[in-house]
TIKERO-672540 format. One record per residue (C-alpha): x, y, z. Coordinates in steps of 0.02 Angstrom, whole numbers, plus 50000, padded with zeros to 5 digits. Example, Ala and Ser with C-alpha at 12.3 -4.5 7.8 and 13.67 -1.06 7.14 Angstrom:
REM residues 2
506154977550390 506844994750357 
//
This chain:
REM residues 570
486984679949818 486354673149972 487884679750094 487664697550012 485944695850045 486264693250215 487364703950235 486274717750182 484924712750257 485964714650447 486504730550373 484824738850344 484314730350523 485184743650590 484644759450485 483124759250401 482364744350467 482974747350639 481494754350779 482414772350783 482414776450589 480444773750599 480314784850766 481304799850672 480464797850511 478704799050592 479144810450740 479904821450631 478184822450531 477274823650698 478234838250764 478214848150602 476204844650615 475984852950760 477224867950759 476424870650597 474714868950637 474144853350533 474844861950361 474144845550275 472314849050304 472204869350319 473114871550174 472704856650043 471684865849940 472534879849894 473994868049859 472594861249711 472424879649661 474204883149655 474474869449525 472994874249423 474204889949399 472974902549456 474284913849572 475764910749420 476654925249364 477724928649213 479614930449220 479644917649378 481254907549370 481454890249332 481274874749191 479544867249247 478034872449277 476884869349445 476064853849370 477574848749286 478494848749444 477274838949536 477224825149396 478894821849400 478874821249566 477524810349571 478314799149441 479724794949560 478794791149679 477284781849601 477964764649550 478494750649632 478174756449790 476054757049744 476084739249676 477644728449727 477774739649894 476204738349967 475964719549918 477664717750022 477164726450169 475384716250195 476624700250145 477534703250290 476534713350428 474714706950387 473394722550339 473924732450491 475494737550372 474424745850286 473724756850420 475434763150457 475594767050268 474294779450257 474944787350460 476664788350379 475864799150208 474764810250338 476304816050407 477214814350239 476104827850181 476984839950307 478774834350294 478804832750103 478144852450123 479424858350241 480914851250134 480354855649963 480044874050016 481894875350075 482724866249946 481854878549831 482234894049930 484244887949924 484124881749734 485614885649630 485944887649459 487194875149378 488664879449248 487524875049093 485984888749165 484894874649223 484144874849395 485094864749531 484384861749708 484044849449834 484294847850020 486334847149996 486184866749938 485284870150101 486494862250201 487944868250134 487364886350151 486274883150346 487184868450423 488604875950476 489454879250668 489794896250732 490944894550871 490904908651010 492484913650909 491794915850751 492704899850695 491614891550550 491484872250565 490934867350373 489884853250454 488334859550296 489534855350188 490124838250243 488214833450262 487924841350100 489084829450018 488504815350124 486664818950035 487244818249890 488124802049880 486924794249967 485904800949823 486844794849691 486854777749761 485104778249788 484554783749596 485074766949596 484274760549765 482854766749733 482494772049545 483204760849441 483604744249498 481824739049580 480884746549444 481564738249321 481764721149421 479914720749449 479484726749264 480414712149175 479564700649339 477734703849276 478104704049105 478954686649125 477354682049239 476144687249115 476804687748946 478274677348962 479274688748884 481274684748906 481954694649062 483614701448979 482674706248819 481314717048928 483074727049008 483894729048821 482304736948761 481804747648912 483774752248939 483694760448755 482164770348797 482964776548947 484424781748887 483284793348745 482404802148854 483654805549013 484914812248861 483744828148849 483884832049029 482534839649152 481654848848993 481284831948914 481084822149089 479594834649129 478664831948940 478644814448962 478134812849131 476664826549121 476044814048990 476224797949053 475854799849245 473974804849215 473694790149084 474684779149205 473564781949349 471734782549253 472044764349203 472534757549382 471304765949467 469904759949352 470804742649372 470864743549535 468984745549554 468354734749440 469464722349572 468574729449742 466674730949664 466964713549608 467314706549773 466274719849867 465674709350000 467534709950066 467724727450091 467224730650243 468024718950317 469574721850234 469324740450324 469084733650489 470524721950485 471854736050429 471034745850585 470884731750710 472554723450662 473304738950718 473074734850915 473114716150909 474484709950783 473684698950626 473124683450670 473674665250545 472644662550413 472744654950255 474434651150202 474784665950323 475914663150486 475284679450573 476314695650589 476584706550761 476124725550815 477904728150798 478304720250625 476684726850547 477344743650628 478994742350568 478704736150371 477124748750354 478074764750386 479794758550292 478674753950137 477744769150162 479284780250150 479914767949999 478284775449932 478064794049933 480034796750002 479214811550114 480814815750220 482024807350082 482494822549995 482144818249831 480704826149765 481404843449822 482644838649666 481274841249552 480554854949640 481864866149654 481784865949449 479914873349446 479624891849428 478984901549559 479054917949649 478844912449814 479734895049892 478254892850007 476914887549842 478304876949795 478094868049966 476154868149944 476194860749782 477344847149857 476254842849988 474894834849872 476154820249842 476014808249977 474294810349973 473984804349783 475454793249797 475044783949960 473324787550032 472474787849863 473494775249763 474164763249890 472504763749976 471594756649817 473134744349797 472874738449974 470894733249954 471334726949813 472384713049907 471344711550027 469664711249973 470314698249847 471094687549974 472674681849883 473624689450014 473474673050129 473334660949985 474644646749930 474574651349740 475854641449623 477544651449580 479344649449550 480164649849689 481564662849740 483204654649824 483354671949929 481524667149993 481864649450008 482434640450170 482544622850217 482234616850397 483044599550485 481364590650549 479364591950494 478314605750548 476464608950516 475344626350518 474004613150568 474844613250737 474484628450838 476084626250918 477384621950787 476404638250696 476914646150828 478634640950810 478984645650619 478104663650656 479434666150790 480674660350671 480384671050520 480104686650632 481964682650692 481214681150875 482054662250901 483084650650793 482634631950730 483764620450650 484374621050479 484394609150351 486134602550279 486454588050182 485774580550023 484264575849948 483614561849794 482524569149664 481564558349571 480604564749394 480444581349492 479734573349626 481064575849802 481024558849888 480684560450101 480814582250096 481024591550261 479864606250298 480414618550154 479824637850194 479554650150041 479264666750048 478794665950233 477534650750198 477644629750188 477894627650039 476834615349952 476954602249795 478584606749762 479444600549617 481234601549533 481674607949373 483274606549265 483124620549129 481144617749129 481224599249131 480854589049265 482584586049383 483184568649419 484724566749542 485404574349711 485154592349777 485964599849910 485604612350063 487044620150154 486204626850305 484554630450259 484944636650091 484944626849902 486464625949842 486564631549674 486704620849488 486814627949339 485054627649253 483944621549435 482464629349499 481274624149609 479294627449584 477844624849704 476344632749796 476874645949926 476214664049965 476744676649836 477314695649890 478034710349771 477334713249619 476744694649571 475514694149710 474624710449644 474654703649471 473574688549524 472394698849651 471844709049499 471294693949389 469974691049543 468634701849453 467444701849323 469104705049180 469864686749251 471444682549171 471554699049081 471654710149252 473774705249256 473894716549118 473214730249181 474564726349328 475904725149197 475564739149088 475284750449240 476984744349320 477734747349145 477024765449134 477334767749349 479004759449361 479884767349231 479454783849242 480264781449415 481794778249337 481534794049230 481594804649382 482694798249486 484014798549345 483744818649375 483874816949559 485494807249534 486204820549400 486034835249501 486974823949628 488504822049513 488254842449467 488294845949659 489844836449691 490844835449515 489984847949389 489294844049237 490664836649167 490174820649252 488244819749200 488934806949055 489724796949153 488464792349282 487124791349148 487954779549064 488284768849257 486344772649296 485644763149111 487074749149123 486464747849301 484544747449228 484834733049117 485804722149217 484494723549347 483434715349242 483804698849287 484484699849454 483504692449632 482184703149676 482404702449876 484124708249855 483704723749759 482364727249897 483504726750021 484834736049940 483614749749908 482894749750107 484854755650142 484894770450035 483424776450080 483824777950235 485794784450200 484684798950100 483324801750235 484344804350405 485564819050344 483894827450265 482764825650429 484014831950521 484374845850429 482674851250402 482244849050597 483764862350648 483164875750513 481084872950611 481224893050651 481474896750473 480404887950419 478944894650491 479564912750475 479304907550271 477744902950309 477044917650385 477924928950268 477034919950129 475294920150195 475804940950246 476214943450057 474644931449995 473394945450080 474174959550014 473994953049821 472414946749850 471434956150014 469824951050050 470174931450003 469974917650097 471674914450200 471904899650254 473604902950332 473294917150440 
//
């Protein structure tokens, strides 16, 4: 587990967690801003209008409605990413990560409208009469070389296919092996309840509901979306009011971080410009997948006369899903402080490393040291060799570092009992026995360390379950939708006749992600994001012109229905 880890992990180093992935995300964002004229803030209320359906008109084309588009978009995009996501990015970057969320939904708001209106203008309609579209239709059909002698170079194909594979694996990426690997996580944390039995259960559900296709998908999300997000946010501020005294500077420290890098503190080793940078915006994406090409999936299914409203409609998401949502996730965090506390936990052996020698955060210096470490800027010596465990207790440790932290009063377990004997470390890492964990005080990221900051308010203990039940309801309605995206990926590149088969892979896949290591399912997902996200932004980037030739045409057509109205795109 740990070399695949690894190996992932140098994998995504160079895609999505790589400098230029972040720069094309968010430049592509920035450019449609402009040449658009700030589409996210001219035109966000008439996107509210739109899905109120007061411009629908009968005999439009499609399976959803406006609203029921936009909740299953939003249900594959509100999940872990809004709880486990967010907690991850402050774990790592400090609150400045959080600034760089909200900059990378801003701009999300703009991209997620550009590629949902031509995915929708290029939909299709499958073998079985259902709506198919995406961002492999409008390749196929716009991506495409014209050489001076009218030679065709299928190039829109090729990346068309490319999309959709990277789809397919990322239904899994993305939608159903994280959710579920943090669901069964908090309900282990707070009810105890038996990993493998939470993934049998869930993985039944599943399979129910994606049988009745995009129809079904739509009922279930239109229902569960608004309950979902009524509860958290009323959790969420029962959390911030309760430690009120924190809030503003919780707001000046996701500001002020942003120039200066976060400072140590706490348990906290202190997190760089660059790293806070980096983790904000890939989380961010990981959140509302503006530029991904997924939610045009769902879009392309909704009925409507003109592919522009679609777009409008769309561009609501990011702004619920991240600078709503995330937002309130993010005080909560930090106005609780548990985001720089040592809080007992199991520990994680992808998270846990073992260093030859003793180092201190008490020492400025040798704090200095580990921070350079764990951001990868310098190297210190590994552990190797073995050590004696006595009644749980190891005899003469070196410094042991979990999840980015010292790790403190560490103990040794043999299938919950306390360990006596000899445990290894093979450079740095534990090697494994059947049945032995190791517990201790560290700092917590994911999904655990949002399940403790919401028991810091006036509910105490019963605050996790509000974190639970609300990553039950988020998580797997995630899965839901991304079980669509990925079945209109097998329609684009096999028919129908394989929809069967890859539901069948995506629940399997479901349950046994249930009980497998968290970090590697995070990193497994930060590569197919990106493998979905570069094709798409550079597809929608060489179609700009068209783009905003459909915009004008739809604000020329919007006067003539309605003269006299307000317009704000003209």
């Amino acid at each position: 587990m740990n070399e695949l880890n690894n190996f992932l992990s140098v994998v995504d180093g160079y895609i999505g967690g790589s400098q230029w992935f972040v720069f094309l995300l968010l430049g592509t964002g920035l450019f449609f801003t402009f040449y658009l004229r700030f589409p996210q803030f001219r035109y966000l209320r008439h996107s509210i209008r739109i899905v109120r359906g007061k411009f629908d008109r009968k005999g439009d084309e499609g399976d959803t409605s406006h609203f029921q588009a936009l909740t299953t978009a939003l249900s594959g995009t509100v999940g872990t990413g809004n709880i486990a996501g967010v907690a991850l990015a402050i774990h790592l970057g400090g609150p400045a990560a959080l600034f760089w969320m909200l900059v990378t939904a801003a701009l999300g708001m703009t991209t997620k409208f550009v590629e949902v209106t031509l995915s929708h203008k290029y939909r299709e309609k499958a073998e079985d009469g259902s709506i198919a579209g995406g961002p492999m239709y409008y390749m196929r059909k716009r991506m495409n070389i014209q050489l001076k002698n009218k030679k065709v170079i299928q190039t829109g194909k090729v990346m068309g296919a490319l999309f959709a594979f990277a789809t397919i694996f990322s239904s899994f990426g993305t939608g159903s092996l994280p959710q579920i690997n943090s669901i069964s996580n908090s309900l282990f944390e707070t009810f105890g309840i038996n990993h493998i039995l939470t993934g049998a259960v869930l993985s039944v559900l599943l399979g129910l509901v994606i049988i009745g296709g995009i129809k079904r998908i739509a009922k279930v999300t239109s229902k569960l979306v608004p309950i979902m997000a009524i509860i958290y946010f009323l959790g969420a501020i029962a959390v911030i009011s309760f430690n009120y005294q924190n809030i503003i500077p919780s707001l000046m420290a996701i500001v002020g971080d942003v120039f200066t890098g976060t400072a140590a503190a706490g348990g906290f080793l202190g997190g760089s410009i660059a790293f806070a940078f980096n983790r904000g915006v890939n989380r961010g994406l990981f959140s509302n997948e503006a530029g991904q090409g997924s939610a045009p999936i769902a879009h392309a299914a909704a009925r409507a006369h003109e592919h522009v409203s679609e777009g409008l409609v769309a561009l609501l998401e990011p702004f619920i899903d991240t600078i709503i949502i995330c937002m309130l996730t993010g005080l909560v965090l930090l106005s609780s402080g548990v985001w720089k506390e040592k809080l007992p936990n199991r520990f994680q052996e992808t998270d846990l490393v073992a260093l030859a020698g003793q180092y201190t955060e008490e020492d400025n210096t040798e704090r200095e040291k580990l921070f350079e470490f764990l951001s990868g800027e310098t190297t210190l010596p590994l552990f190797s060799g073995s050590l004696e465990v006595a009644d749980g207790t190891i005899i003469n440790p070196p410094t042991i570092l979990h999840s980015r932290s010292v790790a403190e009063n560490i103990k040794v377990w043999s299938n919950n009992n306390p360990f006596s004997g000899t445990i290894s470390f093979n450079s740095g890492k534990l090697v494994s026995q059947a049945g032995l964990s190791l517990s201790g005080n560290s700092l917590l990221h994911s999904a655990p360390l949002t399940t403790v900051a919401f028991t810091r308010s006036w509910m105490g203990d019963y605050g996790k379950y509000i974190v639970s039940i609300g990553l039950l309801l988020f998580a797997f309605s995630t899965t839901i939708s991304w079980s669509y995206y990925g079945d209109r990926a097998v329609t684009y590149l096999f028919g129908i006749k394989g929809i069967v088969f890859y539901r069948i892979l995506y629940v399997l896949g479901f349950f046994l992600a249930s009980f497998t290591d968290t970090t590697i399912v995070w990193t497994l997902s930060g590569i197919t994001i990106a493998l979905m996200t570069i094709p798409n932004l550079i597809g929608i980037l060489s179609l700009h012109k068209e783009m905003k030739n459909e915009v004008k045409l739809f604000w020329k057509e919007w006067y003539e229905h309605f003269p006299g109205k307000n317009t704000p795109g003209l």
